[in-house]
N, C-alpha and C positions, 0 to 999 in steps of 0.2 A: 161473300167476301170474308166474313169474320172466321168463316173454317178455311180460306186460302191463310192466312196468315198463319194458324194451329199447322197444319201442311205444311208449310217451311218451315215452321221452326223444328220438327220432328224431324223433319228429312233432313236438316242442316247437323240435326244433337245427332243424327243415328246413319249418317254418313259411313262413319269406319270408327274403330274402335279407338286411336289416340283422341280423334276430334271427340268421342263422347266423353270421356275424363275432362277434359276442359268444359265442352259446352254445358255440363251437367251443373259447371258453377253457376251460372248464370242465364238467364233468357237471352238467345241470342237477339242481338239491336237488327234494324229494319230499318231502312230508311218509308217511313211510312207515308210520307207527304210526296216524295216523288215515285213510289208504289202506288199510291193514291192518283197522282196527275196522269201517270199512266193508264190505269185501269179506268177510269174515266173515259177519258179519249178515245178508247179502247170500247166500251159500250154505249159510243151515243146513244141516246132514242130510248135509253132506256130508264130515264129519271133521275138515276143516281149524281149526285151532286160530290165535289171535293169535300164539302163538309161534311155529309150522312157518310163516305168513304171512311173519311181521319176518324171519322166518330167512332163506328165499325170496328175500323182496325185499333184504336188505342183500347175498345172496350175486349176485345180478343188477345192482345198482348196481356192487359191484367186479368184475363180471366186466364190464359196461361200462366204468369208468373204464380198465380196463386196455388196452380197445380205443380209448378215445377221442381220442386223437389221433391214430388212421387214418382217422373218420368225418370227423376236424376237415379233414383235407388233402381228402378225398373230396368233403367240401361244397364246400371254398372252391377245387375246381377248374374 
């Protein structure tokens, strides 16, 4: 789960070239909790709870934000 999250944010900055000058400012938002309710639903049987999900995914948003202004130079080179 926590590399789905890195996955769309890369695909959302590296779309086309206007969106990457914008996205590059910022980590794109995510609705994480209904990402989460989803993906859940989505894998009965398999453990994962909403909470270990939101966990996941807020710990893969800040480990991206803390990378992203390396991605931001890497696009806009």
């Amino acid at each position: 789960m926590k590399k789905h999250i890195i996955l769309l944010a890369l695909a959302a900055a590296l779309t086309n070239a206007p969106q990457i000058a914008r996205a590059a400012d910022a980590v794109p938002k995510f609705d994480i909790a209904r990402n989460c309710k989803n993906e859940v639903a989505d894998s009965a049987g398999t453990g994962e709870t909403l909470a270990s999900c939101t966990k996941d995914e807020e710990q893969a948003r800040n480990e991206l934000a803390g990378q992203w202004s390396e991605f931001a130079r890497r696009a806009l080179r």
